[in-house]
C-alpha positions in Angstrom: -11.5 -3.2 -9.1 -10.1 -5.8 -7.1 -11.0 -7.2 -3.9 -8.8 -5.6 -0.8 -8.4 -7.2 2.8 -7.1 -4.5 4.7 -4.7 -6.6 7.5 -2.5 -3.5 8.3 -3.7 -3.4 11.4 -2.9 -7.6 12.3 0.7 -7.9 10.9 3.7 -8.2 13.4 4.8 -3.9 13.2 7.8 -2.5 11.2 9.9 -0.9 13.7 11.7 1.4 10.4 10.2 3.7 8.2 11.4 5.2 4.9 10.3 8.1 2.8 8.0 7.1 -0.1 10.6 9.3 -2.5 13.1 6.3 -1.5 10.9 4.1 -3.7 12.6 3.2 -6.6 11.4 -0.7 -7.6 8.5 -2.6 -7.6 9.5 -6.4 -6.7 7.4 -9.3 -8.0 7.3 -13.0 -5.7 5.9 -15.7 -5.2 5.1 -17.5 -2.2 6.1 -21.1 -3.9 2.9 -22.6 -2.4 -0.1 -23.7 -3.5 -2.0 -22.0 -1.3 -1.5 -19.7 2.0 -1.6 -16.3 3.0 0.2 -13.7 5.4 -0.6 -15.2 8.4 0.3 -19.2 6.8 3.6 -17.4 5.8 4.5 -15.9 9.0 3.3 -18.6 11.3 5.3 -21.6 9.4 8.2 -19.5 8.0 9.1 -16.1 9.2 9.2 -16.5 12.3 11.3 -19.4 12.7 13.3 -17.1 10.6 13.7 -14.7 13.5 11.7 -11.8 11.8 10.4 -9.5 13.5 7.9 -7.8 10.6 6.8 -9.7 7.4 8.1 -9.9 3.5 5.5 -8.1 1.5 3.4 -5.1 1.3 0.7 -7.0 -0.5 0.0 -10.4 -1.4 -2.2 -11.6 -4.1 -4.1 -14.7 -3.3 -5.6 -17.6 -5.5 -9.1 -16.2 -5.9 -7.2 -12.5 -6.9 -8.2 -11.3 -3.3 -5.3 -8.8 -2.1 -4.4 -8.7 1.5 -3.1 -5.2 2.1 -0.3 -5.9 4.6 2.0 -2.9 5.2 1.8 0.8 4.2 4.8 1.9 2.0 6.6 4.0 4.5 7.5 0.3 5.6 10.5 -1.7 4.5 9.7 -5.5 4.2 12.1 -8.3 4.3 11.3 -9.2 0.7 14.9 -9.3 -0.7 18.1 -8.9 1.6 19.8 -5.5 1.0 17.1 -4.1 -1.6 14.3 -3.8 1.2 14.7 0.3 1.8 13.7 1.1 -1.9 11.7 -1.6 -2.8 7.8 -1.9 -2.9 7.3 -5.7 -2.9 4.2 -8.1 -4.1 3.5 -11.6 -3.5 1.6 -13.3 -6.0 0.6 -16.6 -4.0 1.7 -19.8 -6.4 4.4 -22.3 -7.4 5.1 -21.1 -10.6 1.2 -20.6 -12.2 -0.6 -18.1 -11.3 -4.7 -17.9 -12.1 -6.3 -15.3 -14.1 -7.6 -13.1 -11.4 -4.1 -13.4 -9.5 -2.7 -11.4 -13.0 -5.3 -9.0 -13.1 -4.8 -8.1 -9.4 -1.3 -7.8 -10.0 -1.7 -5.9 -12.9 -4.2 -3.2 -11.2 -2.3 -3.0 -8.0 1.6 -2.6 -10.0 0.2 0.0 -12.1 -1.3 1.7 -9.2 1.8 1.9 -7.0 4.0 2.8 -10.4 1.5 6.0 -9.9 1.7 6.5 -6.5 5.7 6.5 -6.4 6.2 8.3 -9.9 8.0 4.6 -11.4 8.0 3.3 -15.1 7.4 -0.2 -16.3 11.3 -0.7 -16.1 11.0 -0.2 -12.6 9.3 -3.6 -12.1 11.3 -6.1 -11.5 11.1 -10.1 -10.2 13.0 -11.1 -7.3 15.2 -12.8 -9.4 16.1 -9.9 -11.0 17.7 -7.4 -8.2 21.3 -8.0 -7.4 23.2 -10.2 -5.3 20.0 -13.4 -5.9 20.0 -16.5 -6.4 16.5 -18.1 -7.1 13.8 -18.8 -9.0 11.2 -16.5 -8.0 9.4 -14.8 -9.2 8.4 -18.2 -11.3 7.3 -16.1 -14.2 9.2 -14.3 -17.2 9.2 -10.8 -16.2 9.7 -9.9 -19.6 6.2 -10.8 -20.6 4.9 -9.2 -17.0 6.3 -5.5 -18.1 5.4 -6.4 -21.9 1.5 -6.5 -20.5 1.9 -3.5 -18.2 3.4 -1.3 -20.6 0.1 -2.3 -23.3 -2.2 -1.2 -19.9 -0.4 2.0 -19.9 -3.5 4.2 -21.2 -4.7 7.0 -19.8 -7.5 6.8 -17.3 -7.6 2.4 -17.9 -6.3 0.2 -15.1 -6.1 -3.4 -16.4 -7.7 -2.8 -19.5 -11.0 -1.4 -17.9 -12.2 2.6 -18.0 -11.4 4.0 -14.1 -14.3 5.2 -13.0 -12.3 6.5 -9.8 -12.9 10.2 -8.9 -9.8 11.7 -7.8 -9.4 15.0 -5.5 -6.2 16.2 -5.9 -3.3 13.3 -5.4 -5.9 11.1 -3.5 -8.9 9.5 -4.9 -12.6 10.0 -3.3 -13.6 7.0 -1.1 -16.9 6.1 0.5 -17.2 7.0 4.2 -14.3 9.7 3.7 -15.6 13.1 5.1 -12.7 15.5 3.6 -8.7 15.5 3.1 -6.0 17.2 5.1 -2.9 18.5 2.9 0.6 19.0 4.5 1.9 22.6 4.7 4.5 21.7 7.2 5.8 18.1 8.7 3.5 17.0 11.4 3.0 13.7 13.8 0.9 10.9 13.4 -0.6 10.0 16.5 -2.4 6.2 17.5 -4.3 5.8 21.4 -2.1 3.9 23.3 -3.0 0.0 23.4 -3.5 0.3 27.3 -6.8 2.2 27.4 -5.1 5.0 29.3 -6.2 8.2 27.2 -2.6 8.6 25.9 -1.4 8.6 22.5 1.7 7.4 20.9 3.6 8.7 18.2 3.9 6.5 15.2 5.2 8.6 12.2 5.6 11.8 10.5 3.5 12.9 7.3 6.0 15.0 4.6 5.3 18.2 3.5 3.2 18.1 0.4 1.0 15.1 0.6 -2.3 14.7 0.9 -4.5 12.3 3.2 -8.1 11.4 3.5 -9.8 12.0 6.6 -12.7 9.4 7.9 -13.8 11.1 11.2 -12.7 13.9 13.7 -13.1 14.1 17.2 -12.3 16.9 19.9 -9.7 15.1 21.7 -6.3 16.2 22.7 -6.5 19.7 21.1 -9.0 18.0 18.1 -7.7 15.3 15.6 -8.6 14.5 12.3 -8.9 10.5 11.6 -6.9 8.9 8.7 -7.6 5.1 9.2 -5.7 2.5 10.3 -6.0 4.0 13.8 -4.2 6.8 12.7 -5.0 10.4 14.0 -3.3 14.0 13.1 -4.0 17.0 15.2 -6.1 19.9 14.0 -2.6 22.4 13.2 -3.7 24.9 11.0 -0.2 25.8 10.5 0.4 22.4 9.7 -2.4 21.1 7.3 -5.3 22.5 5.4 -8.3 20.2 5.8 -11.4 20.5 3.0 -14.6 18.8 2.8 -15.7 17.6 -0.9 -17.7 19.4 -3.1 -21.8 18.7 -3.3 -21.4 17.7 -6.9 -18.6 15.4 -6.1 -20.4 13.5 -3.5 -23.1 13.1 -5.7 -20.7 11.3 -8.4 -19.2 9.3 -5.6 -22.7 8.3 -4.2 -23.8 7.5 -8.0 -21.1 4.3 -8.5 
């Protein structure tokens, strides 16, 4: 598995929000520079671009390392006029791209194809989408989708066994305490930034997913924690939250 640095929570904020269902392409960049990361690219490009949120959900640096930027119910601005259904990944180069940068982007394509339900024919390189002119991606996509489709066997990400233990839709993660399922839309909350004891509302979770839960506390009517500084509130009607079974806590603590 690859390395992740979680940054969700230091990127300038999307002020939109899609369904994941609107997610129909997987975009492929690259940043043409030798080197850098979200904060190089925001500080020195984007925002003397006027943007007001970054280009890409994740970004593979040179050492494979994948800074985890935005959550999919996030448009980017990683390709004018394809950003609502596009999930899009930086691979951090000029054109070549080192071993562990393909592996990472291998693992991390062929995860979100699973998480949005999309084929190998869904991935595509910037240069490929409508309406642009350019040379990124910097790599034939051709032999990209040729090496995902080959990684396409059950239970193997990247050409190694998973050993991931999935519970439901969501896979079992050290430090999670249970899940909460959807029955019925309900708000996403975050404390308010002002140390005042109110919350804000951020988003709304669809009927039908599931989420994993880190922590709970008895505030404001009892909320369930989901990371990120995310909180949902204990709605029966709402969600179902479980706890995992003995056996697979035992699994998980075996890795």
């Amino acid at each position: 598995m690859v390395n992740i640095l979680d940054i969700r929570n230091k990127v300038a904020p999307s002020k939109t929000t899609r369904k994941i269902s609107q997610i129909t392409k997987i975009a492929r960049h690259h940043s043409a520079t030798t080197s850098g990361d979200y904060f190089a690219f925001w500080n020195n490009r984007w925002i003397g671009l006027g943007w007001g949120k970054g280009g890409y959900h994740e970004i593979i640096l040179t050492d494979g390392t994948v800074q985890l930027c935005y959550d999919p119910i996030y448009p980017t601005n990683g390709i004018g006029n394809h950003n609502t259904n596009t999930y899009h990944i930086c691979v951090v180069g000029n054109g070549a791209f080192t071993a562990a940068q393909e592996r990472a982007f291998e693992e991390r394509c062929l995860i979100a194809m699973q998480n949005f339900g999309l084929g190998v024919e869904d991935v595509l390189g910037h240069n490929e989408f409508s309406g642009t002119a350019t040379s990124c991606p910097g790599i034939n996509m051709d032999g990209v989708r040729k090496r995902l489709k080959a990684l396409l066997v059950p239970n193997q990400v990247g050409g190694v066994t998973s050993n991931k233990i999935m519970w439901g839709k969501t896979e079992l993660k050290p430090g999670q305490k249970g899940k909460i399922t959807v029955l019925q839309d309900i708000n996403v909350w975050e404390d308010s930034p002002h140390e005042s004891g109110e919350i804000i509302h951020t988003r709304t979770l669809e009927k039908g997913g599931e989420y994993r839960v880190y922590n709970y506390r008895e505030d404001h009517g009892g909320q369930y924690y989901l990371g990120a500084g995310e909180w949902v509130t204990k709605m029966p009607k709402h969600i179902l939250y479980e706890t995992p079974s003995k056996a697979m806590l035992a699994k998980l603590n075996s890795k």
